[in-house]
Each structure stands twice: as C-alpha cells, then as structure tokens.
C-alpha positions as CSV (number, residue, x, y, z in Angstrom):
1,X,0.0,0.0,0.0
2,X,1.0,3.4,-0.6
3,X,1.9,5.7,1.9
4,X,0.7,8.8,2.1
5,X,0.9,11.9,4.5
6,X,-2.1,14.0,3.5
7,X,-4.0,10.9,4.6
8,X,-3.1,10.0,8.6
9,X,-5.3,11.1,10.4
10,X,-4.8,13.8,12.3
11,X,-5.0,14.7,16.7
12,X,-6.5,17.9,18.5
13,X,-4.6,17.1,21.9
14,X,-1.1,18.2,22.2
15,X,-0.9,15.6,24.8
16,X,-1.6,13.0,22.5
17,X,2.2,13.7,20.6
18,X,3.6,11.1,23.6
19,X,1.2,8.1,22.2
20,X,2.8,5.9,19.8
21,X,-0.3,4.8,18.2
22,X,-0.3,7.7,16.8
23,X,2.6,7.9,14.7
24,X,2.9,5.6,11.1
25,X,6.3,4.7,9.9
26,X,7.9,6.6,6.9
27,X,8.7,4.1,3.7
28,X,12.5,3.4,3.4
29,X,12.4,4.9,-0.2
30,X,11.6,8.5,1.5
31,X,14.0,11.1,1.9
32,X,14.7,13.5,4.3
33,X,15.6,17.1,3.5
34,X,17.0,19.1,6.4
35,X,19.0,22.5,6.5
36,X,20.3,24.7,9.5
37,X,22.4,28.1,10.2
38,X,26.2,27.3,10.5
39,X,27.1,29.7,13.5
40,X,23.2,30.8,14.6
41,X,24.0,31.5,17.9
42,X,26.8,34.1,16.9
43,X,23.9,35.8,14.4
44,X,22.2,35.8,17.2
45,X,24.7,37.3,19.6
46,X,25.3,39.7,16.7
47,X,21.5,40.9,16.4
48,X,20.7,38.8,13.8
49,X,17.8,36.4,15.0
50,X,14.8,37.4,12.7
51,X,17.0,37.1,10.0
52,X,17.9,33.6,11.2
53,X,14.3,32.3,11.5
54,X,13.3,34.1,8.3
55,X,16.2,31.9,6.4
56,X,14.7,29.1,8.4
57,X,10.8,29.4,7.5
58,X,12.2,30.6,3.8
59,X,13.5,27.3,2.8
60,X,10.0,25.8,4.1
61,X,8.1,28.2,1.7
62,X,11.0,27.4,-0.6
63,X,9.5,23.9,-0.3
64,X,6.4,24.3,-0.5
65,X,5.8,26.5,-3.1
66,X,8.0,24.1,-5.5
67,X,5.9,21.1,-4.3
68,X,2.3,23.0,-4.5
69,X,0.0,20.4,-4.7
70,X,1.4,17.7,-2.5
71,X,1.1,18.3,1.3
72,X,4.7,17.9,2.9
73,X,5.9,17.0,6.6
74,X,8.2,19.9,8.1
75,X,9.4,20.9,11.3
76,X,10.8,24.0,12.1
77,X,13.4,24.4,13.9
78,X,14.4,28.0,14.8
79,X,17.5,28.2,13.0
80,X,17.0,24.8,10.3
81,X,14.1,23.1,8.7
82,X,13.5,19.3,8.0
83,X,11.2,17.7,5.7
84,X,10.1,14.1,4.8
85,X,9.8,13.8,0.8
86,X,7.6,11.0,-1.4
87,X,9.9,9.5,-4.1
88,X,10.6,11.8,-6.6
89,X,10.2,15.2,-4.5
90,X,13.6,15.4,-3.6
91,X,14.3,15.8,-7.3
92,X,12.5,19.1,-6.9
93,X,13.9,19.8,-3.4
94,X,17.5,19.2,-4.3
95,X,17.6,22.0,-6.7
96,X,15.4,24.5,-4.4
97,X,17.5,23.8,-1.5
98,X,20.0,24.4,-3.4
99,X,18.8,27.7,-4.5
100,X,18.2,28.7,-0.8
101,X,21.9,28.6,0.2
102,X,23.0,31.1,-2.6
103,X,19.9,33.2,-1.5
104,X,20.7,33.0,2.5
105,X,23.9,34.0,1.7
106,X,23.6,36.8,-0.7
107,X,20.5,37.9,0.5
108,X,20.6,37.5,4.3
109,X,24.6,37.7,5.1
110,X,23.9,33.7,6.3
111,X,25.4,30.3,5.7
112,X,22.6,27.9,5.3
113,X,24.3,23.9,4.8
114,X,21.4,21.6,3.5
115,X,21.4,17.9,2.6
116,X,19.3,15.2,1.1
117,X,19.2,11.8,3.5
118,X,17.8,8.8,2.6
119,X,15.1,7.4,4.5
120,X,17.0,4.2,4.0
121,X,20.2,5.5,5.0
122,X,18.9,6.6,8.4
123,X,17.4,2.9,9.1
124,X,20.6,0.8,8.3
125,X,22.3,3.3,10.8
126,X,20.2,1.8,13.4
127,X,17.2,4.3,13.7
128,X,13.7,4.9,12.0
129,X,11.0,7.5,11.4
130,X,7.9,7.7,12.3
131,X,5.4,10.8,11.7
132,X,1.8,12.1,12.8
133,X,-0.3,14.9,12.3
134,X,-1.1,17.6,14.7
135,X,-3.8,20.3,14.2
136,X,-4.1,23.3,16.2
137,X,-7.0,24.5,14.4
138,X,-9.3,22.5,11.9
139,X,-7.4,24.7,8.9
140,X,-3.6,23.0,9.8
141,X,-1.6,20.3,10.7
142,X,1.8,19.7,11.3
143,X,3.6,16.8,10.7
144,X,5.1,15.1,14.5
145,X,8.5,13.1,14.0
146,X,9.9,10.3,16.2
147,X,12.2,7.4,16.1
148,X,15.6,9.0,16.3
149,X,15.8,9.0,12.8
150,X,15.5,12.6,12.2
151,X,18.4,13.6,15.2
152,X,20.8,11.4,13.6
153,X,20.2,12.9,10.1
154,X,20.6,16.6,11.7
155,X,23.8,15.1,13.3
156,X,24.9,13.8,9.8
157,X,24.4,17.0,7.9
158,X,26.6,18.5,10.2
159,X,29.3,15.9,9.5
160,X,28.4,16.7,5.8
161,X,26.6,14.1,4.9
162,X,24.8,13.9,1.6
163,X,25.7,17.9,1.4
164,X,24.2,20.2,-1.3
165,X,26.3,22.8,-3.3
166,X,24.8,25.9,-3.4
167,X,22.5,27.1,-6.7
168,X,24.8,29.8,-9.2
169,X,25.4,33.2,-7.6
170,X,22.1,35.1,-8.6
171,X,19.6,31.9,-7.9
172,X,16.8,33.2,-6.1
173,X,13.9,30.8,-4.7
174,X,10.2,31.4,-5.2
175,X,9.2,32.6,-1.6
176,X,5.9,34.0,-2.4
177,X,3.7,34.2,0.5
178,X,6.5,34.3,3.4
179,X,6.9,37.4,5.6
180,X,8.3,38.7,8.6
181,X,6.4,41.8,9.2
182,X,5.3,41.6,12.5
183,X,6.6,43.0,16.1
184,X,8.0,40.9,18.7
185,X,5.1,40.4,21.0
186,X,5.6,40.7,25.0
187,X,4.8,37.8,27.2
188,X,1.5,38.6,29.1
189,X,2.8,36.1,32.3
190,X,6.0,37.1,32.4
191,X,8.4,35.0,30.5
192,X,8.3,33.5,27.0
193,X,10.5,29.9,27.7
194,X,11.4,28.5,25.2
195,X,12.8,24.4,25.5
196,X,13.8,21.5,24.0
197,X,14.0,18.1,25.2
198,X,15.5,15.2,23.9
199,X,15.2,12.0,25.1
200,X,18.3,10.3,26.3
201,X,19.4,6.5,24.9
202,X,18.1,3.8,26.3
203,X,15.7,6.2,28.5
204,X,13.0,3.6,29.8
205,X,9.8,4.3,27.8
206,X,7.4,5.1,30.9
207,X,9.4,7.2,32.7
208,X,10.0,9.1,30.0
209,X,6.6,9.3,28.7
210,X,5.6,9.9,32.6
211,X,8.4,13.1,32.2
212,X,7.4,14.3,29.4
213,X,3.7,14.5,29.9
214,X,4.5,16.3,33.0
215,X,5.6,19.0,31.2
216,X,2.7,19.1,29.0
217,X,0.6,19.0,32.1
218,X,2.3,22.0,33.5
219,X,1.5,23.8,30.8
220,X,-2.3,23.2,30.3
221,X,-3.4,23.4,33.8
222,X,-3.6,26.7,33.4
223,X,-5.9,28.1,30.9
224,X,-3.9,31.3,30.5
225,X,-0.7,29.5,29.8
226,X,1.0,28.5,26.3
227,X,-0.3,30.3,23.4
228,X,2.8,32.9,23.2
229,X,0.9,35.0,20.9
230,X,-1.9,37.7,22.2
231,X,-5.6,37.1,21.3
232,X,-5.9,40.0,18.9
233,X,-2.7,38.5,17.1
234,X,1.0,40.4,17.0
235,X,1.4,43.8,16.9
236,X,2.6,45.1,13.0
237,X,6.1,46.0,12.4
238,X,7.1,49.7,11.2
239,X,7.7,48.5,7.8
240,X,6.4,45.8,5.8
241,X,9.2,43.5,6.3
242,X,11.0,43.3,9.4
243,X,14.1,41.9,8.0
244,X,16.4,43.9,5.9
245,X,17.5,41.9,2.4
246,X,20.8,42.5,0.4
247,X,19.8,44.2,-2.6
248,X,20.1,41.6,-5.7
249,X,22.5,42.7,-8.3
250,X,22.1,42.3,-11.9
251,X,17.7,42.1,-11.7
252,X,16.5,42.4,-14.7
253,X,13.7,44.5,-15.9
254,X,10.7,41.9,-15.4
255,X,11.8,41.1,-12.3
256,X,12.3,44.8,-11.5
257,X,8.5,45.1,-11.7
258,X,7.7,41.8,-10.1
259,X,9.2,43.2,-7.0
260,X,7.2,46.4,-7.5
261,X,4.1,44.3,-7.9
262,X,5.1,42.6,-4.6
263,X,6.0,45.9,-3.0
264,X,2.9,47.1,-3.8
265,X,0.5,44.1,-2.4
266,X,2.7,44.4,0.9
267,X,1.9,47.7,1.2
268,X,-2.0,47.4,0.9
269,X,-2.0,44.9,2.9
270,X,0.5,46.6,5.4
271,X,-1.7,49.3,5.9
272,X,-4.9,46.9,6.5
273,X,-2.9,45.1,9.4
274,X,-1.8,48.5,10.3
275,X,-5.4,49.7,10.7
276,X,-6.8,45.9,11.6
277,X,-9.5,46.4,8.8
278,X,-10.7,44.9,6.0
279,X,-10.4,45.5,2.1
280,X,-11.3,44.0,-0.9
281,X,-10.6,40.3,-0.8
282,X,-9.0,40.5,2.4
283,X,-9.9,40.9,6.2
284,X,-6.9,41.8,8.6
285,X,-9.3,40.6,11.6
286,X,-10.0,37.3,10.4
287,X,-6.4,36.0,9.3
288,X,-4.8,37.5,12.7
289,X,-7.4,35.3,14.8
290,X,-6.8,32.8,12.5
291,X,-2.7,32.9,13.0
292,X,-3.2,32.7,16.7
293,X,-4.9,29.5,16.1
294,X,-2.5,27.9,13.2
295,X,0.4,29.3,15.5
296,X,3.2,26.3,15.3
297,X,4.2,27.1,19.1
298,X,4.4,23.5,20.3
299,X,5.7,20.2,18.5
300,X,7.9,17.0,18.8
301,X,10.8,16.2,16.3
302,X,12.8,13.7,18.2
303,X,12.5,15.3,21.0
304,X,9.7,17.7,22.7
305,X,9.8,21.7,21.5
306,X,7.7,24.2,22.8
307,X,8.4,28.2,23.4
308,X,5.4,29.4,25.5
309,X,3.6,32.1,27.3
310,X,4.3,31.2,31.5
311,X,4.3,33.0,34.5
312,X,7.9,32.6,36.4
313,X,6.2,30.4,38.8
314,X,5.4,27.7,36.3
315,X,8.9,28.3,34.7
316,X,10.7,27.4,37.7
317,X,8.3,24.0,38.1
318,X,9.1,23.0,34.6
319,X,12.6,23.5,34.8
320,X,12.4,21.4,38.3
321,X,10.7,18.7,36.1
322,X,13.2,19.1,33.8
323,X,16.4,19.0,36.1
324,X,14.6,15.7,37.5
325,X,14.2,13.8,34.6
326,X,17.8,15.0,33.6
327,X,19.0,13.5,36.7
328,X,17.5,10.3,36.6
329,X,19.2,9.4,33.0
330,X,16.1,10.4,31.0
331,X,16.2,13.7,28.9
332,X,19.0,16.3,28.2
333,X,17.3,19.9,27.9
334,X,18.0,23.0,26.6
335,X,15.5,26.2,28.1
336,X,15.6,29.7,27.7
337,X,13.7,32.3,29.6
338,X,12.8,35.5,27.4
339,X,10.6,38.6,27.6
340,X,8.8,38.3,24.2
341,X,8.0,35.9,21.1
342,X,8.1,36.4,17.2
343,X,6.5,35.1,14.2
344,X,7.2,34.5,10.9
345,X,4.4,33.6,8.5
346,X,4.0,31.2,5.5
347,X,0.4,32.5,3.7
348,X,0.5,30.5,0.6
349,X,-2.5,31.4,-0.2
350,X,-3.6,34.9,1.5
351,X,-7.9,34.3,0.5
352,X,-7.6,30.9,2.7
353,X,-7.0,29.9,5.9
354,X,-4.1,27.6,5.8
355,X,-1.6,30.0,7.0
356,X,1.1,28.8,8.8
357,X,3.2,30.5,11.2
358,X,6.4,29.4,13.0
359,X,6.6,31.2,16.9
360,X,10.3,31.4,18.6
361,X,11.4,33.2,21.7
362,X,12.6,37.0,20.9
363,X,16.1,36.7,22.5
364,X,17.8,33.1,21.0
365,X,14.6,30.6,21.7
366,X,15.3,26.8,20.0
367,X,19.0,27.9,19.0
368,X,19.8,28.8,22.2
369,X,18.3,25.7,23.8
370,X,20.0,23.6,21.4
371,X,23.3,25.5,22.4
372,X,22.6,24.4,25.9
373,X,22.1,20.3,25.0
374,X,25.7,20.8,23.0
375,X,27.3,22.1,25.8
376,X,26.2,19.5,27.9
377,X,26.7,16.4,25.5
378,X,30.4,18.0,25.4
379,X,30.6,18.1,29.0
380,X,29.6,14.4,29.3
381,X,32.1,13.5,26.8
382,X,32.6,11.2,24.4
C-alpha cells in the first residue's frame, strides 16, 4: 500500500504527541531534506535572529511553493528546517534547496548547509522514522517526527553528509507568501520559555513518557498559559518586512517590476494590518485570529519543543521537572527564559486559511536551547 501523509489522520490534543499509536512509519524509499544556520548562535549574539528564522521558515516556503499540490511534513526548527519527501520530491527539493543557500547567503549575510538523507540510509544506521499529524486548528496540521531518525540525520548534515552545493550566484527561490512583518510580542505572564527536550538512549519508555507528559501538564493546567501570541494577534512591524535583504544585483527588468508588484501588495495589505481592517478580498481581523490559532508554538521532532507564554512560577516548576528527569538518565534539555515571542508567516494562499506560522522566543529561543544540549553532551564527553 502506498503511503501517504495527507491521509493519517490527524490529533487535536497536544498531549496526545507522547502516544505511539499515533505515529505511522515513513517508507524506506523517502527522503529526508534538512537545512540549518552554521554559527546561529553568533547571528544571534550579533543581532541577527529574525533574520535567522526568516532563512529558516524561507527554505519551508521554498518547499512548499516548488511542491504546491502535495502536502509535505516539516518541522521548524528555529534556525533549520526538516522535511520528509515521497519519491521523486527530492528531485524538486535538491535543486530549491540548493537555491536557498545562494539566497541566505547573498540575500541575508547567512550560511545555510542543507542535505538530502535517505530514509533508507537513516534505518541501516540503526534508527527509523515515524510521523503524525497535529492540528491546532481545523485549517492545519503539522507533521510530528519520532524514532531518532530525524536527530541522527541533523547530526549527519553537520558531519556533511549527503551535502548540497549551493545554486549559481544570482539563484533566487520562489518565496511567495513568506513574511516577517510583525513585532515581537511581549509575554503577558511574564516569560516567554522557550525548550527542548531530547530523550536520552536507552531512556526507559514510561518514565519518560511519565516526564514528558508532566511537562505538558504543566502547561495546560492553566488556561492562561501556552499560546505565546496575544488574542488579537501580533502587533505590526514599522515596515512591511522586518528583516532587511541585500539588494540583488544584476535584476533584470521583469523582475524589476515583479518586485514592485510585490512591494505594492505588501503595502496594501500593510496598511490593512496596520489599521486591523478589511479591504477587498482580504480581512486583517479574520487571518490574525486565524494565525493565533494555526500558530506552530508547540511540536515533537525527536525530541519535545515548545516556546510558550508562562508565569515565572510555572517556569521554575518545569525546569524542576526538567532538572529531574535530567537526573535520573532520562532527557537532556535546553530552556531559555525570554521577555517576548516572534513570528514568521508562511500564507501560501492569503484568500484561505491555511496560514502557517512558526513562533520562537525573541532573544535566541530553539538555537539557544539547542546551544545548551551541546554544551552538555560535550561536558559528558565522548
């Protein structure tokens, strides 16, 4: 039988990521596709962390947009995305992905690595991949990953595994329907946290699914907790795009006015965010409520992922949950306590309401968190 993604079934309750019944394994002749930053957390340090999650969520609409008609697993991951591709798809991706690290580095001042992974590869190395389907709201889902598979490919692209050239100087990716246009948006408990948690080897499964769900719990006792994002949706940016692109060189005329074209669409619908109202074929109301809901602020990619609004309180009892399950062999965890979130939105289609939108903390979020589980895999040594 075929396998095929658009067809799982999908879950309403977060909680329901820990169950494995939930999760179907991914055929052997599927790829993975996975990118990531090379030196994020010195962007970062340097300023540079919309521009890092922008490169991030640009190689998902990258994806997406070169794939329209198929609906593809993804994760992202702060500062990298990973994808699970049918046969045939990574013929499409290879060259797109391709096209993303020419454009991350001309355009954004970045260094975006990207490889191709067999399925099969990942398996005789001694792990697998399994995926679900999570949906926030009844107009998304997003694709759940387990099995280990997916950390040892991450692993492996950083030992340049399977590693992509970049596309000829110039190459520019069709990224219609991504933008960064809106404000950082304060926490309304007190701290955005951001964490990661990854499950250690040979963790027993109980305990850790007993850990795990503890965390969860934390989280949805309270009613006010989670969602990082106010009610009414972000707050607008000054401009329509809050990160600053390298001019491209060389543009010909058609593309000259294509990028008018663009420039003028972002600016009507600039000024209907701006003014939260509705014009012509669009209502500003409607798609903020509707990115609150479709907001991609929790998931589980190997590991659990989840940059939320929390009063210090709770903080300090998850990261006690945390430190426990740490010391008893189960997890290693990365968390990062920050005073705001931000957003960067994939609206492939700005009419509908499949809008996706990838939430990070304002100040580091996932890359710093990740920084943290280095540092203590080095510490532990070898």
């Amino acid at each position: 039988m075929t396998f095929h993604y658009a067809d799982l079934p999908v879950f309403a309750r977060f909680d329901d990521v820990l169950d494995e019944a939930q999760f179907r394994l991914v055929p052997s002749d599927w790829t993975i596709a996975l990118c990531d930053i090379v030196g994020s957390t010195r962007a970062i340090a340097a300023g540079g962390y919309r521009s890092v999650n922008y490169a991030a969520a640009a190689v998902i609409a990258a994806i997406r947009n070169a794939l329209p008609e198929t609906e593809i697993p993804f994760v992202f991951g702060g500062d990298g995305a990973s994808f699970l591709l049918a046969p045939g798809e990574e013929q499409v991706a290879g060259p797109v992905l391709s096209a993303c690290i020419t454009f991350v580095r001309e355009r954004l001042g970045l260094e975006l690595r990207a490889a191709l992974i067999p399925v099969r590869t990942v398996r005789e190395a001694g792990h697998d991949v399994l995926v679900a389907r999570y949906a926030p709201s009844p107009d998304v889902a997003y694709a759940m990953i387990r099995g280990g598979g997916l950390a040892w490919a991450e692993a492996a692209l950083k030992r340049g595994l399977c590693a992509l050239a970049p596309a000829a100087p110039g190459t520019e990716p069709d990224l219609t329907g991504l933008s960064c246009r809106f404000e950082a948006s304060p926490a309304q408990n007190g701290i955005i946290l951001s964490l990661i948690v990854v499950p250690r080897a040979g963790a027993d499964a109980a305990a850790l699914r007993r850990a795990l769900g503890a965390v969860i719990g934390l989280v949805q006792a309270d009613p006010r907790l989670g969602q990082p994002l106010p009610d009414r949706g972000p707050e607008l940016g000054s401009r329509p795009s809050s990160v600053a692109l390298t001019p491209q060189r060389g543009a010909s005329m058609r593309d000259l006015l294509a990028g008018a074209r663009r420039r003028i669409g972002a600016l009507v619908s600039f000024l209907a965010f701006r003014f939260r109202v509705s014009v012509p074929g669009f209502s500003a109301p409607t798609y903020l409520r509707e990115l609150v809901a479709n907001a991609d602020y929790r998931k589980y990619d190997d590991g659990l992922r989840m940059t939320i609004d929390s009063t210090p309180e709770t903080a300090r009892r998850i990261e006690a949950c945390l430190e426990e399950a740490e010391t008893a062999g189960l997890v290693q965890f990365g968390l990062v306590r920050q005073a705001s979130s931000v957003v960067t939105c994939f609206t492939p289609d700005r009419l509908g309401s499949g809008h996706v939108h990838f939430v990070d903390g304002g100040e580091g979020g996932y890359a710093l968190a990740a920084t943290q589980i280095k540092r203590k895999l080095g510490a532990a040594g070898p």
